[in-house]
Biopython code that builds the backbone (N, CA, C, O; Angstrom):
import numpy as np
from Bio.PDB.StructureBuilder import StructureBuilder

atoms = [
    (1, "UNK", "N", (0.824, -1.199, 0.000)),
    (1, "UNK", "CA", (0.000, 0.000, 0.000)),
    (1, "UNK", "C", (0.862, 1.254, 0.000)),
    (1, "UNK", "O", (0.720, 2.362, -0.517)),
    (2, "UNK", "N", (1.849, 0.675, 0.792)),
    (2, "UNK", "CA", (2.597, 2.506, 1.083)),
    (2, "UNK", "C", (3.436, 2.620, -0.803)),
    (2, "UNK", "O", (3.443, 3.724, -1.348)),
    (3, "UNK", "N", (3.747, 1.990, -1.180)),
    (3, "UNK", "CA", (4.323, 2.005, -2.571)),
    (3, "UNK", "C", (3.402, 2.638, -3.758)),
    (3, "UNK", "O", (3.747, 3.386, -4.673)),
    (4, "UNK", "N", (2.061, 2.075, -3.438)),
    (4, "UNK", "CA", (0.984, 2.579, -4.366)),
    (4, "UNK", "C", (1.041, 4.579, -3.817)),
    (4, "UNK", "O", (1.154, 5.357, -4.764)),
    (5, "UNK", "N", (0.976, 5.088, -2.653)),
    (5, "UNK", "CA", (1.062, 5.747, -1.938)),
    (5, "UNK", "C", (2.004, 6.921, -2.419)),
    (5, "UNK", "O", (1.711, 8.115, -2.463)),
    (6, "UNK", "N", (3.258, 6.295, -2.789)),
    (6, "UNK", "CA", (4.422, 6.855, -3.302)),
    (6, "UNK", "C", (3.906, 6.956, -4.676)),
    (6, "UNK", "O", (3.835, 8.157, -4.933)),
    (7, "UNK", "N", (3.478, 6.189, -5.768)),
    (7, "UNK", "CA", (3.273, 6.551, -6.474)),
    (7, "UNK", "C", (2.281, 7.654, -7.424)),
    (7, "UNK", "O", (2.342, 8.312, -8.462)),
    (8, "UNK", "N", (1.482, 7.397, -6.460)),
    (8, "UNK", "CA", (0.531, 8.896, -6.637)),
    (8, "UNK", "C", (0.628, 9.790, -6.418)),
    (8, "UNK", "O", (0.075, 10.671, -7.076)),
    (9, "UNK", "N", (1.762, 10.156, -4.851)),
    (9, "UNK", "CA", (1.646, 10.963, -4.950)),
    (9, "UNK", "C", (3.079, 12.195, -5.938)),
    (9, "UNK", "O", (3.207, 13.418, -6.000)),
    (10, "UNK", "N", (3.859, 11.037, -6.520)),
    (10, "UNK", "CA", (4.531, 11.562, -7.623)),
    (10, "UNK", "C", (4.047, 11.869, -8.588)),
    (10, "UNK", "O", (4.395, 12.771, -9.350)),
    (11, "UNK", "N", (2.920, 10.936, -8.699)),
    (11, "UNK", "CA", (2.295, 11.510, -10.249)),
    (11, "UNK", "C", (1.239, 12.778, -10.100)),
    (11, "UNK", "O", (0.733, 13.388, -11.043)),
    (12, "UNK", "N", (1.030, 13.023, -8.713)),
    (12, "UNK", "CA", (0.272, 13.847, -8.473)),
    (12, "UNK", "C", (0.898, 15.456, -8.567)),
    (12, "UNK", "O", (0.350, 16.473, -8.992)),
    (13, "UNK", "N", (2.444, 15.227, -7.919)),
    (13, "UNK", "CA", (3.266, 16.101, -8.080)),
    (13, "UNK", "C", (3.400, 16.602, -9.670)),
    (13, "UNK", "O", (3.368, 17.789, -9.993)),
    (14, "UNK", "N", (3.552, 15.514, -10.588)),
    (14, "UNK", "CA", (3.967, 15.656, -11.815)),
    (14, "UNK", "C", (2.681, 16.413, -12.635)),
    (14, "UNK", "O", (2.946, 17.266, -13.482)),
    (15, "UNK", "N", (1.356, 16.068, -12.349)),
    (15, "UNK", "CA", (0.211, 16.688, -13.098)),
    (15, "UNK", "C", (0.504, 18.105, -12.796)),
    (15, "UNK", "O", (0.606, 19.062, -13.563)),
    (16, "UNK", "N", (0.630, 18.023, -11.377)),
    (16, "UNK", "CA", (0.245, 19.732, -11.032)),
    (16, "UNK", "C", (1.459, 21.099, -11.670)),
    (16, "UNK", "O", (1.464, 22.320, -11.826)),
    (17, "UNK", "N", (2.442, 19.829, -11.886)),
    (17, "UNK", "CA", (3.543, 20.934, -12.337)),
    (17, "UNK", "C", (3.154, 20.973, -14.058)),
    (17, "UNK", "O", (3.171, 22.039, -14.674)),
    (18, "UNK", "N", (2.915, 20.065, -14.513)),
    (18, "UNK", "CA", (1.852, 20.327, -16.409)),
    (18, "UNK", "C", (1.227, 21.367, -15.892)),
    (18, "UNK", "O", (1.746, 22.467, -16.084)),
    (19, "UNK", "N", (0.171, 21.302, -15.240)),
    (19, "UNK", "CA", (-0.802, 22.123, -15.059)),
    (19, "UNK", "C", (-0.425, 23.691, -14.947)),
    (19, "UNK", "O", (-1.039, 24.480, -15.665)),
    (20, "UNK", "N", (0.667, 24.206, -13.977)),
    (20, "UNK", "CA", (0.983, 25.077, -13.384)),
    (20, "UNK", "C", (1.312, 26.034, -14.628)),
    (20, "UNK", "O", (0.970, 27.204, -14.803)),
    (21, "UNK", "N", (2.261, 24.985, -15.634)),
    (21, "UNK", "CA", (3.314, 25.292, -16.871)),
    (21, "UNK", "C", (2.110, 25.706, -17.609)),
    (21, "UNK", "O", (2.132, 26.936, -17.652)),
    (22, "UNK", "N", (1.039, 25.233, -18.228)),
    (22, "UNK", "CA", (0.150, 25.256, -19.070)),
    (22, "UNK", "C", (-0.791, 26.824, -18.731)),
    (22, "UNK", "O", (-1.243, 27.537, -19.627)),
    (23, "UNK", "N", (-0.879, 27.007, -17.765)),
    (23, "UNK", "CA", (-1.551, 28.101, -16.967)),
    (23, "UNK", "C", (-0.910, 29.461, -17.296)),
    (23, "UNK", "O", (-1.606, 30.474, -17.370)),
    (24, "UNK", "N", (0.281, 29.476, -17.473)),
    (24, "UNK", "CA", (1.812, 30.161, -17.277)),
    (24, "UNK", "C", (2.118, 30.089, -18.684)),
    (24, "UNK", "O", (3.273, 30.490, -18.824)),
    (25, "UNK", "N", (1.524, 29.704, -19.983)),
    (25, "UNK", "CA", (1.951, 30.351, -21.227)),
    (25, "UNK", "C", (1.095, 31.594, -21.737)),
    (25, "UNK", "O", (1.657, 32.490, -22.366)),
    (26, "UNK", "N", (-0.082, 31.635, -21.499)),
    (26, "UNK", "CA", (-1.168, 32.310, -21.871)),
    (26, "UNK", "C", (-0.608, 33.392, -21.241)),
    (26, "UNK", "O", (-0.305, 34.202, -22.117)),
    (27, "UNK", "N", (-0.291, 33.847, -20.036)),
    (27, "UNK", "CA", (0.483, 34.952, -19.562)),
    (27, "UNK", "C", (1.813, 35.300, -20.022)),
    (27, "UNK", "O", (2.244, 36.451, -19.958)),
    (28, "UNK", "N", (2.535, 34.220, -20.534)),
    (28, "UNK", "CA", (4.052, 34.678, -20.731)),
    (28, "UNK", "C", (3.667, 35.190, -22.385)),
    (28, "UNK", "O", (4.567, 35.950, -22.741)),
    (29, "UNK", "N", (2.798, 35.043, -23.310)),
    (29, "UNK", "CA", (2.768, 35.347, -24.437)),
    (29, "UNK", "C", (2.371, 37.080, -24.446)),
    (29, "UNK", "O", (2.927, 37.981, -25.074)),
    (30, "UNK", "N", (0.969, 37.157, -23.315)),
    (30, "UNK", "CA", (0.745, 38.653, -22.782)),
    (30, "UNK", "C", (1.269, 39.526, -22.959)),
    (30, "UNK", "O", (1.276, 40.506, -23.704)),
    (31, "UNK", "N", (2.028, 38.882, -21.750)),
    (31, "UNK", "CA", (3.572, 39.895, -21.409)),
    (31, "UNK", "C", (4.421, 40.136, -22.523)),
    (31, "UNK", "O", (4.806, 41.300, -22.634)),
    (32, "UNK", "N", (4.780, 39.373, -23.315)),
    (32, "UNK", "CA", (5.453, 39.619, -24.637)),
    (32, "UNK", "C", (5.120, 40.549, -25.368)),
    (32, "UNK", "O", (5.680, 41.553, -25.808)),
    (33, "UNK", "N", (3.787, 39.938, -25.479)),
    (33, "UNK", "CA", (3.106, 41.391, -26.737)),
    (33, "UNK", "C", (2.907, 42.631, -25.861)),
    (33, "UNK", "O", (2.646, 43.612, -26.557)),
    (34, "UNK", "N", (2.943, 42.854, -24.738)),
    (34, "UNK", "CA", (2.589, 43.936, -24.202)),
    (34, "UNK", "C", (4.054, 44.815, -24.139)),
    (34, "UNK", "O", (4.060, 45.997, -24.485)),
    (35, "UNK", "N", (5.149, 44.213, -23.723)),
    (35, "UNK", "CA", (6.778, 44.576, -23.946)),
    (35, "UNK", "C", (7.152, 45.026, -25.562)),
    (35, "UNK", "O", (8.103, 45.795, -25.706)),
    (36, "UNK", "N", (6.796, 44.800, -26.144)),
    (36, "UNK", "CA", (6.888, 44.521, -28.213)),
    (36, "UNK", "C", (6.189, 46.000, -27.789)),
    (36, "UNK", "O", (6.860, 47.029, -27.706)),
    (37, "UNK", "N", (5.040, 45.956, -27.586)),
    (37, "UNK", "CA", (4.510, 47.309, -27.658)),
    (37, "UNK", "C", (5.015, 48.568, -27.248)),
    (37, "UNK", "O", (4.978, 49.709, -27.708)),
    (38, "UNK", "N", (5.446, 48.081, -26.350)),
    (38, "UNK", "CA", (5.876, 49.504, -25.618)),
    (38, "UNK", "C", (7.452, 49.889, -25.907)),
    (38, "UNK", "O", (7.871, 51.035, -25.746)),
    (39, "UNK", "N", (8.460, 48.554, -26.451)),
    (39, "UNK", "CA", (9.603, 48.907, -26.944)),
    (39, "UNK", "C", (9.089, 49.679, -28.534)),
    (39, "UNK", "O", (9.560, 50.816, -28.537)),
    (40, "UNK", "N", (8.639, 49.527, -29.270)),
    (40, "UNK", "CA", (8.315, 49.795, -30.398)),
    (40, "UNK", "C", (7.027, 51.264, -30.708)),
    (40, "UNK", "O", (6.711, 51.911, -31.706)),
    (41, "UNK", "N", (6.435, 51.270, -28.705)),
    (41, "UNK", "CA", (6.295, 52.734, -29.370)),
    (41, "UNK", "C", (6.874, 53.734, -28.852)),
    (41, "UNK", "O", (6.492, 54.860, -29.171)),
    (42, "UNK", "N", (8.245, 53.510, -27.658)),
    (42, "UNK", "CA", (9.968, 54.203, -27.593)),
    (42, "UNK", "C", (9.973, 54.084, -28.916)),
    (42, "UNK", "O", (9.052, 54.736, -29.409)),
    (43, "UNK", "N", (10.632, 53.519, -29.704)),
    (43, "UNK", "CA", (11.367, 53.415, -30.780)),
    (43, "UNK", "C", (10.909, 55.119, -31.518)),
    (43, "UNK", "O", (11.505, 56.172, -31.744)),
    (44, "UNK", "N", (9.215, 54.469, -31.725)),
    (44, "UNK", "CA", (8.814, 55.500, -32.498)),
    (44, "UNK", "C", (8.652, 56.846, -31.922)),
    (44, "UNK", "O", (9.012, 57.885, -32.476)),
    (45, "UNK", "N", (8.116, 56.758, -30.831)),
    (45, "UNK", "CA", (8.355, 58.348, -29.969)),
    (45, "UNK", "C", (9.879, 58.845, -30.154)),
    (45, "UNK", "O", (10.114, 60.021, -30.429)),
    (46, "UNK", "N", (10.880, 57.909, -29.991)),
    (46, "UNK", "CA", (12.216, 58.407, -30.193)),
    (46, "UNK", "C", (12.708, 58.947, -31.829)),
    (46, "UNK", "O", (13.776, 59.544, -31.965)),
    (47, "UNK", "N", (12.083, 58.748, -32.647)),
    (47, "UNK", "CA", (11.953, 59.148, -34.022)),
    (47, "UNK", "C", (11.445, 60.097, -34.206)),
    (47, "UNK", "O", (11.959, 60.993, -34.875)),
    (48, "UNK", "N", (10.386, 60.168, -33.713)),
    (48, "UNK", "CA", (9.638, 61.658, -34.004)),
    (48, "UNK", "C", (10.398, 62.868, -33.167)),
    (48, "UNK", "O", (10.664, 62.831, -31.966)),
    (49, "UNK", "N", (10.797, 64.384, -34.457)),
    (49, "UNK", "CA", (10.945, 65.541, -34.284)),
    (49, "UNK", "C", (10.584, 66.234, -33.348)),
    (49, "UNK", "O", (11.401, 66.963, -32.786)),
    (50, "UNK", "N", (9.411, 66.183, -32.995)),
    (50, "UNK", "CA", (8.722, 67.315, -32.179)),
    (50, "UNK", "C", (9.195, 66.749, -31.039)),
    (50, "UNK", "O", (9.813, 67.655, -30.479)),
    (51, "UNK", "N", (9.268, 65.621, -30.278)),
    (51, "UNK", "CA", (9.332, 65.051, -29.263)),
    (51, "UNK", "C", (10.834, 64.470, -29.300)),
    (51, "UNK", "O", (10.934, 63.271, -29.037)),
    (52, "UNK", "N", (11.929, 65.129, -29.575)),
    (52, "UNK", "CA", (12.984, 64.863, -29.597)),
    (52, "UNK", "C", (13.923, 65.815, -28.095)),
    (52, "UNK", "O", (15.011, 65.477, -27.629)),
    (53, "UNK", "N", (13.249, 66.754, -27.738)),
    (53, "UNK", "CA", (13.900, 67.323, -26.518)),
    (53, "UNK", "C", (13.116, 66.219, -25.241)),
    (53, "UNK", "O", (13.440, 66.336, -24.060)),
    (54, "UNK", "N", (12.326, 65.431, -25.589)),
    (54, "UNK", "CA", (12.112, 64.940, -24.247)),
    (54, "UNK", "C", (13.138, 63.976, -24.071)),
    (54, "UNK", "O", (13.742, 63.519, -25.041)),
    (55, "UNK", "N", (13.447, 63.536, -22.570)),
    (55, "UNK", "CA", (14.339, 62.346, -22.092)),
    (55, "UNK", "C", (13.233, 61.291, -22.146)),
    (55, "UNK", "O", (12.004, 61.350, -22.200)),
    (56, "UNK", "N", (14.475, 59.928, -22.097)),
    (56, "UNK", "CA", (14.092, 58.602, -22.614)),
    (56, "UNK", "C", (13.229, 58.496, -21.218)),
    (56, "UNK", "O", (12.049, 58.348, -21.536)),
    (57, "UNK", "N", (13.337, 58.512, -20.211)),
    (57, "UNK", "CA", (12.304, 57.938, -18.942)),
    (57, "UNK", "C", (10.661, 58.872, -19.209)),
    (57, "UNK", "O", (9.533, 58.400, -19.062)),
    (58, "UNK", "N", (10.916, 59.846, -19.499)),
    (58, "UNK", "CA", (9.435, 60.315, -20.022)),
    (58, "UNK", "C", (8.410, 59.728, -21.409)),
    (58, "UNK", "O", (7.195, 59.668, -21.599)),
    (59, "UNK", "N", (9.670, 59.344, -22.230)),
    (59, "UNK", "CA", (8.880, 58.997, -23.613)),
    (59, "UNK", "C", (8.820, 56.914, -23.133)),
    (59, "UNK", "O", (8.363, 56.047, -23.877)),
    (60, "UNK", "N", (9.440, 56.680, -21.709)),
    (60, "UNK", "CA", (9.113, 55.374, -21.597)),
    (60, "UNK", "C", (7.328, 55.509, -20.940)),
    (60, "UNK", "O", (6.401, 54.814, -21.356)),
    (61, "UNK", "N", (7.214, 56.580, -19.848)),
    (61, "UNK", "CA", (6.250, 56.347, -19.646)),
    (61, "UNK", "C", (5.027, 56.693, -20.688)),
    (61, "UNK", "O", (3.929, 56.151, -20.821)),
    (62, "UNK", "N", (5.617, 57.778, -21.364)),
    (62, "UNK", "CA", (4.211, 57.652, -22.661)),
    (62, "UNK", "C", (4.067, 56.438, -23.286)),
    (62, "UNK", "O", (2.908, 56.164, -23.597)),
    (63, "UNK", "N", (5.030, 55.521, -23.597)),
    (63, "UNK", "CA", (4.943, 54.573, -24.368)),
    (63, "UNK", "C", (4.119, 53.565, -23.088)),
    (63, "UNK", "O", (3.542, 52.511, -23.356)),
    (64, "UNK", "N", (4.192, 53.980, -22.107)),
    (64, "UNK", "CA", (3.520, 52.368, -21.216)),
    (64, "UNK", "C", (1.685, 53.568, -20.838)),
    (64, "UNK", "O", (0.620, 53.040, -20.521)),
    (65, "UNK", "N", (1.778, 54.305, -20.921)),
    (65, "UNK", "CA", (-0.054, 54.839, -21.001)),
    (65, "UNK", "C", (-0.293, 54.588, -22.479)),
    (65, "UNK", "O", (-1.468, 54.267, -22.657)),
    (66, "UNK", "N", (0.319, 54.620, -23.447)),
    (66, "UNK", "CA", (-0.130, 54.594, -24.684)),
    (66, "UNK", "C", (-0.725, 52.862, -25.048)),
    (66, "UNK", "O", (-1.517, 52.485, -25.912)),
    (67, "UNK", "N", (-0.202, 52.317, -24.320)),
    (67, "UNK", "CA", (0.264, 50.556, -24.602)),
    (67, "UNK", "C", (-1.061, 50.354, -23.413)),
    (67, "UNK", "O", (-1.926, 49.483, -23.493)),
    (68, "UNK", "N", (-0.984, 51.078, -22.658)),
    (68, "UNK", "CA", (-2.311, 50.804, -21.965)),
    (68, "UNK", "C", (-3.823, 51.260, -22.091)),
    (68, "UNK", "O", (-4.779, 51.102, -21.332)),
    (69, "UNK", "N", (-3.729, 51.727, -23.012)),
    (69, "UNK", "CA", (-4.962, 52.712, -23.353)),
    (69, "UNK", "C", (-4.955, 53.676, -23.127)),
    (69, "UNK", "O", (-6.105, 54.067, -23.324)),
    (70, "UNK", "N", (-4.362, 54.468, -22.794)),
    (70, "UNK", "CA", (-4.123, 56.066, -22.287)),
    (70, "UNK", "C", (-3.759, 56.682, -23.309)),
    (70, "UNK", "O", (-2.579, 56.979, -23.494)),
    (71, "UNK", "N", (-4.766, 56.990, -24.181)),
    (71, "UNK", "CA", (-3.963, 57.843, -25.394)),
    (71, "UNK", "C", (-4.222, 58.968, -25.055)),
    (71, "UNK", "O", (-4.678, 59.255, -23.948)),
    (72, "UNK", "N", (-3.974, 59.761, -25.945)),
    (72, "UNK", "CA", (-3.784, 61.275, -25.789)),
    (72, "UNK", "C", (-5.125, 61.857, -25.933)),
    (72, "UNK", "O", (-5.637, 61.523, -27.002)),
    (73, "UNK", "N", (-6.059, 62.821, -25.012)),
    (73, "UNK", "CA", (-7.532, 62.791, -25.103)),
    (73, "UNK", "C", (-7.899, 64.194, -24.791)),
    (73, "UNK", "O", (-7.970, 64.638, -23.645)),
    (74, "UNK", "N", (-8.163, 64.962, -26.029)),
    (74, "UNK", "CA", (-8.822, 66.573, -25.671)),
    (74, "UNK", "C", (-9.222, 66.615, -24.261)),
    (74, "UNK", "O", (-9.684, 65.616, -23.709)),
    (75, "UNK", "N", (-9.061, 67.742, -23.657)),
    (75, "UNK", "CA", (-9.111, 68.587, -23.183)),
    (75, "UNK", "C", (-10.760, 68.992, -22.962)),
    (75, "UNK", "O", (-10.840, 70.048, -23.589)),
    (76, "UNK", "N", (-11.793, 68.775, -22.535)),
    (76, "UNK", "CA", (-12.995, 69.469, -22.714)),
    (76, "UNK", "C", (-13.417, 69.987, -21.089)),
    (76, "UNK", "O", (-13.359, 69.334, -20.047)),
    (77, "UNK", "N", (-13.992, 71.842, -21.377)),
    (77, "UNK", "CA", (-14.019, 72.214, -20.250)),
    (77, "UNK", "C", (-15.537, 72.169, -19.570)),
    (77, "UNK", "O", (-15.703, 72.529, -18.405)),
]
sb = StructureBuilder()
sb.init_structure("model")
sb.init_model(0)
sb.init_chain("A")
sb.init_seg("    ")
for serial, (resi, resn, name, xyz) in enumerate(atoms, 1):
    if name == "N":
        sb.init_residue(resn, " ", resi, " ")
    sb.init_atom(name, np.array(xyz, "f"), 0.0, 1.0, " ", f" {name:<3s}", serial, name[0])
structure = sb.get_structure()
């Protein structure tokens, strides 16, 4: 009995770590595309003229409100 015991609960160990992994791609792909985004709209904020006196830690955070939905939104009084 204690052998059967051992064996479950290795295989029990072993499902949960599939499981854990499987759970954990759907997020690691996220995160990817969400990083892609925000390096690539630095890139492009860093290209554009008008916005060439700003420093890189300011045009990082535009690029992470922009990547989040925070675009740029009139003004209404």
């Amino acid at each position: 009995m204690e052998v059967f015991t051992d064996k479950f609960i290795k295989i029990l160990i072993a499902l949960s770590i599939v499981f854990i992994g499987l759970q954990i791609i759907p997020i690691s792909k996220k995160a990817r595309i969400w990083n892609n985004c925000v390096q690539s709209t630095v890139d492009y904020l860093e290209s554009n003229e008008k916005l060439s006196l700003i420093k890189a830690p300011a045009l990082q955070w535009m690029a992470i409100a922009i990547c989040n939905g925070n675009g740029a939104r009139k003004k209404t009084n």
